[in-house]
N, C-alpha and C positions, 0 to 999 in steps of 0.2 A: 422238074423244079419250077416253081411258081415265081414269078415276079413281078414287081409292080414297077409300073411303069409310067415316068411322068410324063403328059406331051407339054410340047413348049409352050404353045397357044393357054394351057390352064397354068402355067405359073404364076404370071401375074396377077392371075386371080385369087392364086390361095393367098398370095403374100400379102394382099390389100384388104382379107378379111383379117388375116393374123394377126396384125401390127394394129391396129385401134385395139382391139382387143388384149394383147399382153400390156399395149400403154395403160389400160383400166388395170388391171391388176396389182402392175407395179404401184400405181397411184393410190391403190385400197391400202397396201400395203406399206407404205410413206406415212399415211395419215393415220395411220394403226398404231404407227412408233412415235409417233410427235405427241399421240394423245398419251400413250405410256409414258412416254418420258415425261409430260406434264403435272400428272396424276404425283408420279416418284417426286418432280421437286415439290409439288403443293405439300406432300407429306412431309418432306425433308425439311423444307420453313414452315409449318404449322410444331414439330419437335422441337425446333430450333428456338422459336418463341414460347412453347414452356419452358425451357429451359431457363429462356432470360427471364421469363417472368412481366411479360408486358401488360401492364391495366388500360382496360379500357377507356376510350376518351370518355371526360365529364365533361357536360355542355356547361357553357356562361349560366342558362338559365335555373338547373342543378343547384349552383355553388349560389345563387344571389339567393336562392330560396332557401336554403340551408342557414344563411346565416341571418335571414329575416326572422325564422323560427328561431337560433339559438339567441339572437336579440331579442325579440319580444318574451320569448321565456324567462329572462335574466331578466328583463325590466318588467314582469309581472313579478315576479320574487322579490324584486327590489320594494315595487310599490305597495304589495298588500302584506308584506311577511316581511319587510326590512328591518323593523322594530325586532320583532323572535329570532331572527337569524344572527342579530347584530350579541346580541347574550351569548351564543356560543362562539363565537370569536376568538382566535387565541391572544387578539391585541383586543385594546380600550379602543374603543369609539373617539378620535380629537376631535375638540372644539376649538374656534377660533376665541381668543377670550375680549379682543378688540371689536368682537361685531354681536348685534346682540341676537339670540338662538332663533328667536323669529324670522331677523330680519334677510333680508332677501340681497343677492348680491345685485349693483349699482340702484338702490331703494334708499330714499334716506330713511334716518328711526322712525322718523313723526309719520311716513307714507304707511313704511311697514307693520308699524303698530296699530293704523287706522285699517289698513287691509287686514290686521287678524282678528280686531274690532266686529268687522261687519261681516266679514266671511269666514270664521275661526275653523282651523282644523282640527278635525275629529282623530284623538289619538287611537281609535279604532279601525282596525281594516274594515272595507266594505261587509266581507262578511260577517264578522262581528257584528256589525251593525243591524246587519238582517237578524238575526238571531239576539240581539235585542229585543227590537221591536218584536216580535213572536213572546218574546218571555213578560214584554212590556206592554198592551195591548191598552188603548185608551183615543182620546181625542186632544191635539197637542195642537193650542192654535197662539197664532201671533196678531197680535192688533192691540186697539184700542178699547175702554173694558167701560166705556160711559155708559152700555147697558148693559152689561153684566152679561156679556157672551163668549167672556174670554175664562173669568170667573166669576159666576155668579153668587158666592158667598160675598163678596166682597162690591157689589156693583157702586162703578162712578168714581171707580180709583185706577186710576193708572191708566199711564197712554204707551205701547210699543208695549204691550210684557207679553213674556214667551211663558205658556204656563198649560197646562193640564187640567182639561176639565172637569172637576170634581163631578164625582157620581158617577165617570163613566170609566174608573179604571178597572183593566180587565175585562173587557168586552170589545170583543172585535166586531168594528163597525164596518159596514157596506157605502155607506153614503151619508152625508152630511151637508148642508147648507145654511147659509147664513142670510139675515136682511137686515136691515136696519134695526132696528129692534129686538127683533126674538130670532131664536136658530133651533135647529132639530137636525135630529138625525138618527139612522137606522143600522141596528145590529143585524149581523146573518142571520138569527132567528124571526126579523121582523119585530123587532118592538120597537116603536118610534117614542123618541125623547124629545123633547121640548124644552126650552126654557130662555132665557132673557128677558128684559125689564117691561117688554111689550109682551109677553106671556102672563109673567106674575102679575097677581092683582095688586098687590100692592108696592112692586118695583124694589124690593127688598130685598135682603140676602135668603136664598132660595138652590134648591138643586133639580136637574134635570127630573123630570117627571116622565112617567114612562104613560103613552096618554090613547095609544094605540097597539093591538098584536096582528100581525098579517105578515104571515112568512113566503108569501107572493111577491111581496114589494122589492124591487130591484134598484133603483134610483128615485133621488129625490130632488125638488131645485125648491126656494123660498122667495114667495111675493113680500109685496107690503105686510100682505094682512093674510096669508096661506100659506099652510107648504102643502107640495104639490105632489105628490105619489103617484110613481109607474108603478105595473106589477107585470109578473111575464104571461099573462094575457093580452096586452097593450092597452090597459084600461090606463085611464087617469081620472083620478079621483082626487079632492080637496079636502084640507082639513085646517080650520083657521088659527092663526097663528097665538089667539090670547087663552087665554085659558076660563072665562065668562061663562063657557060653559058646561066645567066639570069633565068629564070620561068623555073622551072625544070618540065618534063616530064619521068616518068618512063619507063624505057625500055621495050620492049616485054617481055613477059613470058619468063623465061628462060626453056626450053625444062629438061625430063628424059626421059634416055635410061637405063632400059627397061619404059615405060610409069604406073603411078601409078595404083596398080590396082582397081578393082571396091569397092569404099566407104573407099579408103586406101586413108590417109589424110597428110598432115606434121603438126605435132604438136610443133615442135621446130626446131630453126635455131639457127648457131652459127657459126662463122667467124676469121677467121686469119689473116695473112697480106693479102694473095692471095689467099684465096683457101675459100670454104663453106660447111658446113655438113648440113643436112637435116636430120633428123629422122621422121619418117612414122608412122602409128599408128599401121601396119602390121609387124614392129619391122626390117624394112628395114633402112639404114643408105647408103643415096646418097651421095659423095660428088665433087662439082667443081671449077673449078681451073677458074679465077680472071684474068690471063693474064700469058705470057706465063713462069714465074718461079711460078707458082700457084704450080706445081708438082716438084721441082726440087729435093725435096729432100725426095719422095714421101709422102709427107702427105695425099695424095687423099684415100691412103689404095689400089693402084690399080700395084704396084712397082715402082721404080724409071724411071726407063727403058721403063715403057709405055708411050707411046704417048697419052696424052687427047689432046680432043677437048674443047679451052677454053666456058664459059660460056654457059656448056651442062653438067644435072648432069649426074651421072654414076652409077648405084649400085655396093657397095662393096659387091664381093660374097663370103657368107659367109652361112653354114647350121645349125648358132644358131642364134634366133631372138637376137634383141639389144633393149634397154630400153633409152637410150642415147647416144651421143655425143656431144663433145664439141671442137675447135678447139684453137691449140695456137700460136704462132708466123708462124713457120712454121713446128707444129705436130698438129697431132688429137690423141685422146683419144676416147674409146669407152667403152662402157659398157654393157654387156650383160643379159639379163633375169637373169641367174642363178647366177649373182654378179662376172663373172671375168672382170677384165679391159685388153682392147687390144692395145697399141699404135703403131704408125707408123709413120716417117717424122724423122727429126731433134733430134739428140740427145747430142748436144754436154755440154749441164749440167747438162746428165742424165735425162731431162725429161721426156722419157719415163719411169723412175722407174724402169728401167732393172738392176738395180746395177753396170753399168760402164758407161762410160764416149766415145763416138764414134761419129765420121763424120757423 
């Protein structure tokens, strides 16, 4: 028979590899059940909370946004559709019968009635209104009619009238300007109209005249004695304001010195008595003088002092692009990319915005 046989000298050697050893085990086996046991309660309250039925939190920012939306919804319904909504109502509409329907609460009558006076409210919603205008298609100007450019059937009657310019109802226009004297203006087909008491020869009752066709033409702006015609080539061409002489033909291009550069376009015009600005899409600002006090008091931007050539523009040099121009009596105004304004020409009621008063 066989036996084994322990000597004393190896005891202590097996027992000090054993014992680390079943401690790792026992310890696998610890952290084996803590993790089951965890696992069972996550189930057990994940159950537990369907059960009750718990919603998720809604942030502050959720709720404030929710009811900016169901507010402005209500107050767009209110503002454009409050009139249609109010008809089907199962109560009447109250009125106060002590204040009067106009007036406005802490307004007295006399403010309130001058406020509907001069700003009067359109019983139409916005869109309504659009859809007017589409179905109403014409030129609708307010002013003074001493040259018959408000209506020229009737010229040198009436100061402030709001009215319609005969001959052009039913035609949808693209641009229109006015000058002292005579006005025009362009349908989307390009036919340009004319008419006012410096057009008519005889300053009489007269209707717009259709005195040019160029279905190029994109905007227009009116001198003294010109209206001014872009086309979407970036030409600009003249065509004089009186009507002297019959079926009007547009003048040659008017020429720039330096010439425009490659894909540099003029995106807007705008005019004085004598003189024209032009703004570039290159943030260049051309402008030309009209005849020979076009510069007198240099509005061109080029000094007083300089000699231009009339109907030739010129670039103002200048090393910051421009966003704008616009021209007035006998000033220009400009405007540049980074928001300063430049003027030049005429100041004598300050309109250059220089804070004084100058020649």
């Amino acid at each position: 028979m066989l036996r084994t046989v322990l000597k004393p000298k190896m005891a202590p050697a097996i027992v000090a590899r054993t014992w680390p050893h079943a401690y790792t085990v026992s310890s696998i086996h610890a952290s084996r059940r803590r993790v089951s046991d965890q696992r069972t309660n996550r189930h057990n309250n994940i159950e537990e909370d369907d059960d009750v039925g718990i919603d998720p939190p809604v942030s502050l920012y959720a709720r404030v946004a929710t009811t900016v939306l169901i507010g402005g919804g209500i107050y767009y319904l209110y503002t454009e559709h409050g009139s249609t909504i109010a008809r089907y109502l199962p109560w009447p509409a109250k009125q106060s019968s002590d204040t009067h329907p106009t007036a406005v609460k802490g307004q007295s009558g006399s403010k309130s009635k001058l406020r509907a006076k001069l700003a009067p409210k359109s019983e139409m919603s916005h869109q309504e209104q659009v859809n007017w205008a589409w179905t109403h298609p014409g030129l609708y100007v307010v002013g003074s009619n001493e040259c018959g450019l408000v209506d020229p059937l009737h010229p040198g009657q009436g100061v402030g009238l709001r009215a319609a310019v005969p001959g052009l109802e039913g035609k949808l226009l693209r641009s229109a300007a006015f000058a002292k004297t005579h006005a025009a203006a362009v349908d989307v087909d390009g036919n340009l109209y004319q008419w006012g008491a410096g057009f008519s020869a005889d300053s009489g009752p007269h209707m717009p005249q259709c005195t040019l066709r160029d279905s190029g033409i994109t905007a227009m702006a009116a001198s003294r004695d010109y209206a001014v015609l872009l086309d979407r080539k970036s030409r600009i061409r003249l065509v004089r304001g009186d009507n002297s002489q019959g079926a009007k033909q547009a003048s040659p291009t008017l020429e720039f010195e330096p010439r425009l550069g490659w894909r540099e376009n003029v995106v807007a015009v705008s005019t004085g008595e004598d003189h024209i600005a032009a703004t570039t899409s290159s943030g260049h600002v051309y402008t030309c003088a009209l005849g020979p006090s076009g510069n007198d008091r240099g509005q061109l931007g080029h000094g007083p002092t300089t000699t231009v050539q009339p109907f030739v523009f010129k670039r103002i040099k200048s090393e910051r692009p421009f966003s704008s121009a616009v021209c007035g009596g006998r000033h220009t105004l400009l405007l540049t990319a980074d928001g300063d304004v430049w003027g030049c020409g005429a100041n004598d009621f300050g309109q250059l915005a220089m804070g004084q008063y100058s020649e």
